[in-house]
FIPA-455281 format. One record per residue (C-alpha): residue number from 1; x, y, z. Coordinates in Angstrom, 3 decimals. Layout:
N
- resi_c1_c2_c3
- NUM_X_Y_Z
...
end
This chain:
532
- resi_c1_c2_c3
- 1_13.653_118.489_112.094
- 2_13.602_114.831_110.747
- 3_16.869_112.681_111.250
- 4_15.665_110.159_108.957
- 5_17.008_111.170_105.244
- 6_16.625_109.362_101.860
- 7_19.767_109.960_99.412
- 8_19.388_109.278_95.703
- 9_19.416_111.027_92.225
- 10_23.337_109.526_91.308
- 11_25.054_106.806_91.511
- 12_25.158_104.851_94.351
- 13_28.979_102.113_94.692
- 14_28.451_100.260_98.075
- 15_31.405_98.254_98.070
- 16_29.192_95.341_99.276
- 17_30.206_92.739_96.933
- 18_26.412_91.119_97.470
- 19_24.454_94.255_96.534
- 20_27.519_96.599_95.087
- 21_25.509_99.075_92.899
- 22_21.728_100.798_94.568
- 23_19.320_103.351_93.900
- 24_18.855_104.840_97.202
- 25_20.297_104.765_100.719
- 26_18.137_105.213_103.992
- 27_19.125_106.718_107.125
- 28_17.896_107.399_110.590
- 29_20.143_108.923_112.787
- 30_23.880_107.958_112.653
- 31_22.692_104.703_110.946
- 32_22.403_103.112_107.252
- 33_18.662_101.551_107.483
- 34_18.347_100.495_103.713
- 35_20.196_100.421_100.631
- 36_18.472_99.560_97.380
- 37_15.798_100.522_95.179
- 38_13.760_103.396_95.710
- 39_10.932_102.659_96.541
- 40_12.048_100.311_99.183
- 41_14.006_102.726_101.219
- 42_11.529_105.337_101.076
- 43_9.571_102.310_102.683
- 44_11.574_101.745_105.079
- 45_11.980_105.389_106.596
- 46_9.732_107.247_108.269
- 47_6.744_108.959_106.540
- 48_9.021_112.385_107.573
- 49_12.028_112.137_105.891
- 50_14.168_114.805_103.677
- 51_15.215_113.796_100.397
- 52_18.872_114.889_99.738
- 53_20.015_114.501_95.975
- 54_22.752_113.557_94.952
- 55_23.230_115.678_91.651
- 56_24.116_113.266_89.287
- 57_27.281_112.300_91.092
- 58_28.936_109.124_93.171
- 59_28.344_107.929_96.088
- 60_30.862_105.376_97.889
- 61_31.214_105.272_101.397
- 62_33.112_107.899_103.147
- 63_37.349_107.398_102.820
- 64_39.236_105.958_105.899
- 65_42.212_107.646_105.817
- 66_44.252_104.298_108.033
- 67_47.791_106.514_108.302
- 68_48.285_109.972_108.697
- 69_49.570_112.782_111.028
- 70_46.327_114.775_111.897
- 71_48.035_117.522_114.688
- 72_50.936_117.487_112.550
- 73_49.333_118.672_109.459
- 74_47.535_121.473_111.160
- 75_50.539_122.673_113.263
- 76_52.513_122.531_109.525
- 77_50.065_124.259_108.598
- 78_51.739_127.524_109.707
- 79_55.071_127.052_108.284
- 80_57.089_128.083_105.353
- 81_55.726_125.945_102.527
- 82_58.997_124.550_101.174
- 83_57.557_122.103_98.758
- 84_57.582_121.515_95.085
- 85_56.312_123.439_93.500
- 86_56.159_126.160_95.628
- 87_59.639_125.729_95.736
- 88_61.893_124.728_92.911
- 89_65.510_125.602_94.045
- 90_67.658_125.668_97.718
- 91_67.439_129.170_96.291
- 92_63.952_129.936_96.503
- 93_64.093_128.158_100.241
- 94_66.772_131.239_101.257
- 95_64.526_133.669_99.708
- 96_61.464_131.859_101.752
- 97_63.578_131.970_104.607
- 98_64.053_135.668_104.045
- 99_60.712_136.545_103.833
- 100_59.601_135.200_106.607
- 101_62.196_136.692_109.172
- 102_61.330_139.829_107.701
- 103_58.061_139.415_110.165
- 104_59.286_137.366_112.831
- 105_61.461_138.999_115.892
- 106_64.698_138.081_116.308
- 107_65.229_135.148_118.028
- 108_62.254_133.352_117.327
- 109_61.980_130.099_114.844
- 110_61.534_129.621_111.289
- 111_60.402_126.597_110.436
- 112_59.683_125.594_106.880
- 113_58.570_121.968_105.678
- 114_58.270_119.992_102.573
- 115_61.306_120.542_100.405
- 116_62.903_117.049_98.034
- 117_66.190_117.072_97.230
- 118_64.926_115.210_94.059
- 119_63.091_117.785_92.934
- 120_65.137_120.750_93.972
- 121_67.720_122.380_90.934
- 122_70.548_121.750_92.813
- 123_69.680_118.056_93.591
- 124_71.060_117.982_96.968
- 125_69.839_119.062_100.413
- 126_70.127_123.006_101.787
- 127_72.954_123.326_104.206
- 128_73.744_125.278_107.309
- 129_75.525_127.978_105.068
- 130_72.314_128.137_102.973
- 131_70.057_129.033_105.604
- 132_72.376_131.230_107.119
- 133_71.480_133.197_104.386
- 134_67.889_133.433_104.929
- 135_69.026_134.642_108.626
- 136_71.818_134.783_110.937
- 137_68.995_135.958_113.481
- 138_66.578_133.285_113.964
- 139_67.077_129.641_114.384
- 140_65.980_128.240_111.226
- 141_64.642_124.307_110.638
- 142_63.620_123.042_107.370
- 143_61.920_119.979_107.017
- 144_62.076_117.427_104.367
- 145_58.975_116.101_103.157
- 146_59.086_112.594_104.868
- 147_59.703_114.156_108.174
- 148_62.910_112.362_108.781
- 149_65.540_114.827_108.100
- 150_66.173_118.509_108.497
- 151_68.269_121.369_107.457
- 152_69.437_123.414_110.202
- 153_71.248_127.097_110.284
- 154_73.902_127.547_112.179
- 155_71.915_128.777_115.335
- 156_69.696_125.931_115.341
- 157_72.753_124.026_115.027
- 158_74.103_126.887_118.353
- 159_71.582_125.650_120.232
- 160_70.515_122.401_120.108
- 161_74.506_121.760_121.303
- 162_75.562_120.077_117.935
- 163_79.117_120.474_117.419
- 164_82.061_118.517_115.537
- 165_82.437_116.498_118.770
- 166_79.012_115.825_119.226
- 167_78.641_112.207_118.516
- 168_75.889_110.226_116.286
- 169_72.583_109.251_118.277
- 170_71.259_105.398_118.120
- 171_69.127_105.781_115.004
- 172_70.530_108.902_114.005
- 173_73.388_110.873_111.867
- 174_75.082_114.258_111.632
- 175_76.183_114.725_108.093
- 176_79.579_116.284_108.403
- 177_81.641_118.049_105.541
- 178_85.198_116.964_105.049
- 179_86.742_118.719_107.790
- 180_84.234_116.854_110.524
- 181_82.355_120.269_110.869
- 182_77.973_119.600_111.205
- 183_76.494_121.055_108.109
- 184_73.422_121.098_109.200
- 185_71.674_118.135_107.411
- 186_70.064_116.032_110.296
- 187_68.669_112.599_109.871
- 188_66.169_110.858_112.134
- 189_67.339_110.875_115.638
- 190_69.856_113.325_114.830
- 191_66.921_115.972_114.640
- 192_65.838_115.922_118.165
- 193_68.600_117.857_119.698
- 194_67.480_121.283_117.397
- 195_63.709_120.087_117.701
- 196_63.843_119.840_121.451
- 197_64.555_123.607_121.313
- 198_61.705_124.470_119.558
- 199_58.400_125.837_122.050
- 200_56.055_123.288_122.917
- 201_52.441_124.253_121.033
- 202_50.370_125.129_123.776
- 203_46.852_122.913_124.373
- 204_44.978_125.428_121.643
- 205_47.561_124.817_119.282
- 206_47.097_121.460_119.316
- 207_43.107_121.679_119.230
- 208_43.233_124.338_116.576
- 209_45.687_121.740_114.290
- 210_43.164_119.458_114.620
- 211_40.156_121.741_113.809
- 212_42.351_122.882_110.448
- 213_42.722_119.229_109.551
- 214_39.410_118.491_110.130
- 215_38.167_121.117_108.127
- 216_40.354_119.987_105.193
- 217_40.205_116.576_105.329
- 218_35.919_116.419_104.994
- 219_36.647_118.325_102.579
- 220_38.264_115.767_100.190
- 221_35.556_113.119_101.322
- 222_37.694_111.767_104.648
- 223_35.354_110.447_106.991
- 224_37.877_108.141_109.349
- 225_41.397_108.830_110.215
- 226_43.247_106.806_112.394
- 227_46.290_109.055_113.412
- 228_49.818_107.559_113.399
- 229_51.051_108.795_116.516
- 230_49.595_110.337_119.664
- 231_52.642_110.057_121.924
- 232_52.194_112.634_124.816
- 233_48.944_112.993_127.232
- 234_48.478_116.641_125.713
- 235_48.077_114.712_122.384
- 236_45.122_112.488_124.095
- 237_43.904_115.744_125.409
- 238_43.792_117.771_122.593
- 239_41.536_115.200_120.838
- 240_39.007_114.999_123.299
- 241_38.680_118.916_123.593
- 242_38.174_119.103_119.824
- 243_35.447_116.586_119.955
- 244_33.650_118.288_122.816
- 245_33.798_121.159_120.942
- 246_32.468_119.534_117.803
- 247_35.412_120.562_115.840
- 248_36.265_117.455_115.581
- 249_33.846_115.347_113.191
- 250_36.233_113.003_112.042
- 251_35.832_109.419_113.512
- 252_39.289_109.237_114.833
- 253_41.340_106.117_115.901
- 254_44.329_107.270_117.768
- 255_47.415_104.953_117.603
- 256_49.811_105.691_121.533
- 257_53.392_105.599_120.734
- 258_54.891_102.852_122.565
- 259_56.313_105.407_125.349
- 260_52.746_105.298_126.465
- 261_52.464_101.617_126.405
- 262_53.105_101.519_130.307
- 263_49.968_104.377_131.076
- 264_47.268_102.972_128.507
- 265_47.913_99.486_130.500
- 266_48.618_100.443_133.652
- 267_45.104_101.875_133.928
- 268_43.397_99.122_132.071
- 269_42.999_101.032_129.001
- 270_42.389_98.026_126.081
- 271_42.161_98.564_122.764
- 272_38.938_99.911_121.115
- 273_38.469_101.774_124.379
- 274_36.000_105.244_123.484
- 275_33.543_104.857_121.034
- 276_32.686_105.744_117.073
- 277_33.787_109.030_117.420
- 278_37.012_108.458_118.794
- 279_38.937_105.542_120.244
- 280_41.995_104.100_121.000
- 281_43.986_102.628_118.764
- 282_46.695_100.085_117.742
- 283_49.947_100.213_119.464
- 284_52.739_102.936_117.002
- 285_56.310_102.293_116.752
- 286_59.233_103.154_114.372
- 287_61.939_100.894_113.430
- 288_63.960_102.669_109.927
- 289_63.790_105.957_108.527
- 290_62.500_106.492_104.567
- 291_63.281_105.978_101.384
- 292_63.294_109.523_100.028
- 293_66.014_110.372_102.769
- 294_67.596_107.309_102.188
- 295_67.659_105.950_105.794
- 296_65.195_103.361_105.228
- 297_66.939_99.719_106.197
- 298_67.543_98.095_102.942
- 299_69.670_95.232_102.095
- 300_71.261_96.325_99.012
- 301_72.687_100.239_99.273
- 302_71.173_103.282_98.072
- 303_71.725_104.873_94.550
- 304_73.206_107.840_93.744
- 305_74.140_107.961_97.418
- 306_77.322_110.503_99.348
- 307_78.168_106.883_100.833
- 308_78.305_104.052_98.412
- 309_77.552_101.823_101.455
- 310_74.485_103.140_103.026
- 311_71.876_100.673_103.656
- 312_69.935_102.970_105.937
- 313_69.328_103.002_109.619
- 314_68.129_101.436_112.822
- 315_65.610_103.275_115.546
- 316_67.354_101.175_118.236
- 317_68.329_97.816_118.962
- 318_66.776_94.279_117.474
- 319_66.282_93.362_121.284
- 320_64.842_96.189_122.372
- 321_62.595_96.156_120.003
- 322_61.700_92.923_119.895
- 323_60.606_93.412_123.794
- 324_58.942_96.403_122.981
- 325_56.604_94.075_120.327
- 326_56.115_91.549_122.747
- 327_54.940_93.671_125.782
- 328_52.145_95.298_123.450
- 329_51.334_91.778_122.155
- 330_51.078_90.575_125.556
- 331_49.011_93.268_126.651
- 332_46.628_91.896_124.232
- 333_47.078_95.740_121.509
- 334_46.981_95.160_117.714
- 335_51.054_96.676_116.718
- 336_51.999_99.048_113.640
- 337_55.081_99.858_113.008
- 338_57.065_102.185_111.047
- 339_58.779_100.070_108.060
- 340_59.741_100.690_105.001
- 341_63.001_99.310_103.879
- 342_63.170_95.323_103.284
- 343_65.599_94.817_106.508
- 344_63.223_96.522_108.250
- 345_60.162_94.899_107.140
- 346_62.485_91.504_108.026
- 347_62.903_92.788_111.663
- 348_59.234_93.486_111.798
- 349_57.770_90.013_110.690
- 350_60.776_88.476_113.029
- 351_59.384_90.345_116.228
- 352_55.858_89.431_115.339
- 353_56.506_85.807_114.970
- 354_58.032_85.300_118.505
- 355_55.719_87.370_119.763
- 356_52.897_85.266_118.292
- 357_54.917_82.220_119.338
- 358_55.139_83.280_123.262
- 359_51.108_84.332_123.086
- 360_49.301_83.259_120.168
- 361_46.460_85.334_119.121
- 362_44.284_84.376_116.100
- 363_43.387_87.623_114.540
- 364_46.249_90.250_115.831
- 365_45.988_91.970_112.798
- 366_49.439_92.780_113.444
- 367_50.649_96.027_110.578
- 368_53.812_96.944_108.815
- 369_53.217_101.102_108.298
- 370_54.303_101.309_104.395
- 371_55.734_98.523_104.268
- 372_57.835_99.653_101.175
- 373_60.502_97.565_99.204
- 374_59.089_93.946_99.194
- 375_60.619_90.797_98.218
- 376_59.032_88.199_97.475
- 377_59.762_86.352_100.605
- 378_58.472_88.803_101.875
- 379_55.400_88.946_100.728
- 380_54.369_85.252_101.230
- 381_55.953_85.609_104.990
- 382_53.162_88.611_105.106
- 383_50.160_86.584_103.384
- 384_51.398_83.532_105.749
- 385_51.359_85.611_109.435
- 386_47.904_87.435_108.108
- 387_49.634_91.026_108.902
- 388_48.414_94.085_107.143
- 389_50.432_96.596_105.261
- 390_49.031_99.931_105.402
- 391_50.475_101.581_101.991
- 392_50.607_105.002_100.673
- 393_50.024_104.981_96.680
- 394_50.336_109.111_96.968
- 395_54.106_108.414_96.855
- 396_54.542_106.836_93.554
- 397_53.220_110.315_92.297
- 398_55.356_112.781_95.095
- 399_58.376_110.992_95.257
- 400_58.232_108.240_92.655
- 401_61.053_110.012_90.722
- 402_63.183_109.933_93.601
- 403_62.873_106.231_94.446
- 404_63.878_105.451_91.040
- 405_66.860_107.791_91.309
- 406_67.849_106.023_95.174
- 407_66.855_102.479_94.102
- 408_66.693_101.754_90.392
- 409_63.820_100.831_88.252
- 410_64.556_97.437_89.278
- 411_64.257_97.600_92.728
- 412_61.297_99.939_92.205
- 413_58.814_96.985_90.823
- 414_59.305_95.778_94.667
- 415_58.055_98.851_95.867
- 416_54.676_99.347_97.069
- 417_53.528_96.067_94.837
- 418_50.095_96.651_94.942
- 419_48.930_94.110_92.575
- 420_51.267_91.584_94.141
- 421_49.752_91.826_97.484
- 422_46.539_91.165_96.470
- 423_47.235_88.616_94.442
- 424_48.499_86.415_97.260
- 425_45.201_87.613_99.713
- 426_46.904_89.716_101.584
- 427_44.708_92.269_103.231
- 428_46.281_95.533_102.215
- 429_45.142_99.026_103.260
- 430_45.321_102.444_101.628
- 431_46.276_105.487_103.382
- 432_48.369_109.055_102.690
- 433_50.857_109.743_105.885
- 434_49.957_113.504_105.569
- 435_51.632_115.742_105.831
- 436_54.152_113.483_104.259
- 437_51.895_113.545_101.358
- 438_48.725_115.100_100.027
- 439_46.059_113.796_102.470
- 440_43.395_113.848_99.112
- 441_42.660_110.314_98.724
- 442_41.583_110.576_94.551
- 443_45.478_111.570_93.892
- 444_46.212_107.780_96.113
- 445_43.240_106.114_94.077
- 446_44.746_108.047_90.706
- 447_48.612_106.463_91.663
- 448_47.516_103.031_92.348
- 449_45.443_102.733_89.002
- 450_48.162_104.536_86.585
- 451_51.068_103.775_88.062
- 452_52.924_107.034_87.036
- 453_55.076_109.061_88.810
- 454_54.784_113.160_89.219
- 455_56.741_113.345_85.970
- 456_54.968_111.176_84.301
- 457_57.608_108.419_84.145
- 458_56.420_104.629_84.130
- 459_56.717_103.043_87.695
- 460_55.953_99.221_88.090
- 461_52.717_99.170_85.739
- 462_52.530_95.396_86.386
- 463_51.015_96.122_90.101
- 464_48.314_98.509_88.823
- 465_44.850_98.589_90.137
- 466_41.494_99.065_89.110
- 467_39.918_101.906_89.945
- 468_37.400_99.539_92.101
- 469_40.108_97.382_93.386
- 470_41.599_101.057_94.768
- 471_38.680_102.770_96.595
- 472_37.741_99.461_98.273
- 473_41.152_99.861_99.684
- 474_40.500_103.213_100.768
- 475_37.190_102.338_102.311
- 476_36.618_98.726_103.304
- 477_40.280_97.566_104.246
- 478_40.804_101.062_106.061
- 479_37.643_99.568_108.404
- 480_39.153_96.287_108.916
- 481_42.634_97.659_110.061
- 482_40.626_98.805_113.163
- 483_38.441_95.932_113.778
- 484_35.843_98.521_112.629
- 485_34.277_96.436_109.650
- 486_31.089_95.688_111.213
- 487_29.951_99.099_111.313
- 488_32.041_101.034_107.895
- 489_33.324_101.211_105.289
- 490_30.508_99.705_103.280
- 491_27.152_100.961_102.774
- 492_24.765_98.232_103.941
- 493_21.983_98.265_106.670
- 494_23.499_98.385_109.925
- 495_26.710_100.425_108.928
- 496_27.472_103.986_110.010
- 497_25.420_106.817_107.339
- 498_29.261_107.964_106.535
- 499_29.326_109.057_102.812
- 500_31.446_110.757_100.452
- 501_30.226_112.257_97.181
- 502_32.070_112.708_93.961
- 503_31.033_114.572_91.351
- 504_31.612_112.185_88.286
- 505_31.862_107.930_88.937
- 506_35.919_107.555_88.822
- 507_35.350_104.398_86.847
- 508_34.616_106.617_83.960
- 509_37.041_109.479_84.269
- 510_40.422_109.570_82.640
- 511_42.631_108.211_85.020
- 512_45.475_110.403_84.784
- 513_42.895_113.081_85.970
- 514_41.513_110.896_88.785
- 515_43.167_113.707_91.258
- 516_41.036_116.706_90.246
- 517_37.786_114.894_90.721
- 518_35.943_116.830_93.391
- 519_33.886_115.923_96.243
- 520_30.297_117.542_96.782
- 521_29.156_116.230_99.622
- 522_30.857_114.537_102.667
- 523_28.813_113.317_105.743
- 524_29.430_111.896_108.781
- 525_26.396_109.986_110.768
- 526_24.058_111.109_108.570
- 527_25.093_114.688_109.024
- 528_26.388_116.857_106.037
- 529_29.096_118.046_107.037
- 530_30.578_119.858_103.940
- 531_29.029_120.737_100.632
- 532_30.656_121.690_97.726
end
């Protein structure tokens, strides 16, 4: 069977601003040999090739999906969905709850994940006395949709040790009621004494996660994924086995936690280190929390707020930080970090400028992970240093109601300022942080170019994209956050054959429908490796 294939019969978008729009695209193997006319590619392939249509629909290259959680979706994948709208109420959690310990032994967890307090009835998070309800049987953890708070029951609570007396962790917080008594509600830190209880997934968990993910993500056109943190051997592991195993298809980019830091260096691991399958990535660390659970680090305090004075929350120390940044720097790794509230982003462009001071480095591509609320100052501190924000446009749409409710409309044109960024060069990247948010990168494309949130309700319209403007960002920019634009993210001679296929060109479809526009085809080195 021929490896050399000839795909035409749509539209071809290259995102090559010097040839941006072809008739046909050559490939032999893993590799793009000619984009163009028709004639000319067929001339350029082999007299054996196979023609593969493309139905009348789009081509652009394949998306690089630059954040996201891939073991963590497909471990979630098993738990109580407790997301709108599959949920609607702390109610219809219980009765989730309920239904699952109907099937589960005593003893064993419940976990659930997805819920927003914004979009629950009862506007408020589910308690220990709510999920008590559910069961008094099993140890019960529900998960809110960012991932950086919980709702515990009471014998979650029983045995991760939390108590009245058990005091607040560095980066963490026990919500108490009035009479000091935990109620269950866990933020950041504060989570890992219930978590730690939970079982470990074994090795096949983890490869099976990743086979789910992998199987849904080529699915909506995801062809690259650089996962946002691999932070235990078993992780590193895991991805290897699934790519032995060809389960894993997905050019993957692994960012190590900064635990690892010490390993990946110690053993001369650089990095880049693997190859276009999968590689080593960017140095990961967090420094705030989020803004849906309002423990982001923001200068001015949150709305509609228990405490009228809570600006959020600290991982750990400026200093100890600021080390950590430095050692990666040193050790020559590109850094992302976790950031999403403007004191945050502050500490983040502070640690990369002494950093960059002690060892300068021309192109560190240093990144701020989100990168949410951002001042002005802010932003020309970012276009000055050359770092990258890696964004998430899926969240105006998810949780864009709940932003305005924590932060104000005002506040909210800050937020994610698409246009703003780009207007000052500032190399931004698109991404999802699944399972934060729906890994489908049309519902991203669709939030960037409308600017509307789930409801429907006006964000900050004045940093609205095209629809051109957002797939390069899902594409192009997603290559260059892993010093990976040589070889994707564009279709051009000498880049990898990775394709997706939609079935209309999203510069002609309504935009507020930009989300339902399937893929057909998604392939990966030339290799089709889902069809509609």
């Amino acid at each position: 069977m021929t490896d050399a294939r000839l795909f035409t019969g749509g539209t071809i978008l290259t995102m090559d601003s010097s040839n941006p729009q072809v008739e046909a695209v050559g490939t032999i193997g893993e590799w793009i040999v000619a984009a163009g006319a028709r004639r000319m590619v067929e001339d350029a392939l082999p007299r054996a090739f196979e023609t593969i249509s493309l139905n009348g629909g789009t081509m652009i290259p394949g998306f690089n999906e630059a954040h996201n959680h891939m073991i963590g979706y497909g471990i979630s994948a098993g738990y109580i969905d407790a997301g709108f709208p599959a949920v609607r109420s702390i109610a219809d959690i219980v009765a989730r709850v309920r239904e699952r310990a109907a099937t589960t032994p005593p003893g064993q967890w419940i976990i659930g994940r997805g819920y927003d307090d914004n979009k629950l009835d009862d506007k408020r998070h589910p308690d220990r006395h709510d999920l008590d309800l559910g069961s008094d049987q099993h140890p019960v953890l529900i998960v809110n949709g960012s991932g950086h708070l919980s709702a515990a029951n009471s014998m979650a609570l029983q045995l991760g040790g939390v108590t009245r007396d058990t005091p607040d962790p560095v980066g963490g917080h026990f919500v108490r009621d009035a009479s000091g008594e935990p109620t269950g509600v866990l933020h950041e830190t504060a989570q890992e004494p219930v978590r730690s209880k939970i079982p470990a997934p074994t090795q096949e968990d983890l490869v099976a996660a990743l086979r789910r993910c992998n199987d849904a993500y080529v699915r909506a056109g995801i062809t690259s994924s650089q996962d946002a943190g691999s932070d235990h051997p078993d992780d590193v592991r895991a991805y290897q086995i699934a790519v032995e195993r060809g389960w894993l298809k997905l050019r993957t980019s692994m960012m190590i936690r900064e635990n690892l830091l010490p390993h990946v260096t110690g053993f001369g691991i650089n990095q880049g280190f693997g190859n276009h399958r999968l590689r080593v990535g960017p140095i990961k660390m967090f420094i705030d929390g989020s803004l849906i659970g309002r423990t982001a680090a923001v200068s001015v305090p949150f709305l509609n707020d228990p405490r009228d004075d809570n600006t959020g929350l600290f991982m750990m120390p400026k200093e100890e930080f600021e080390e950590y940044v430095l050692r990666a720097h040193s050790a020559g790794y590109q850094i992302a970090v976790h950031a999403i509230g403007d004191r945050a982003i502050d500490w983040v462009l502070d640690a990369y400028e002494k950093a960059l001071a002690a060892y300068p480095r021309a192109d560190h591509r240093h990144r701020v992970e989100h990168c949410g609320i951002c001042r002005p100052d802010i932003l020309d501190r970012i276009a000055r240093m050359g770092v990258l924000p890696i964004s998430q446009p899926v969240f105006i749409i998810e949780y864009g109601d709940g932003f305005i409710r924590h932060l104000g409309l005002e506040r909210v044109q800050l937020t994610y300022p698409f246009r703003s960024f780009l207007d000052r060069g500032i190399r931004l990247v698109f991404s999802s942080d699944c399972p934060v948010s729906s890994f489908v990168p049309m519902k991203s494309v669709q939030a960037a170019v409308t600017e509307r949130t789930g409801s429907g309700a006006s964000y900050a319209l004045e940093e609205a994209l095209t629809v051109e403007e957002a797939l390069e960002l899902f594409t192009v920019a997603g290559a260059y956050a892993t010093f990976e634009e040589k070889i994707k993210g564009a279709i051009r001679p000498g880049m990898l054959a990775d394709f997706a296929v939609l079935r209309e060109d999203p510069r002609t479809v309504d935009p507020m429908s930009l989300t339902e526009l399937p893929v057909t085809r998604t392939v990966i080195g030339g290799e089709t490796v889902f069809e509609a």
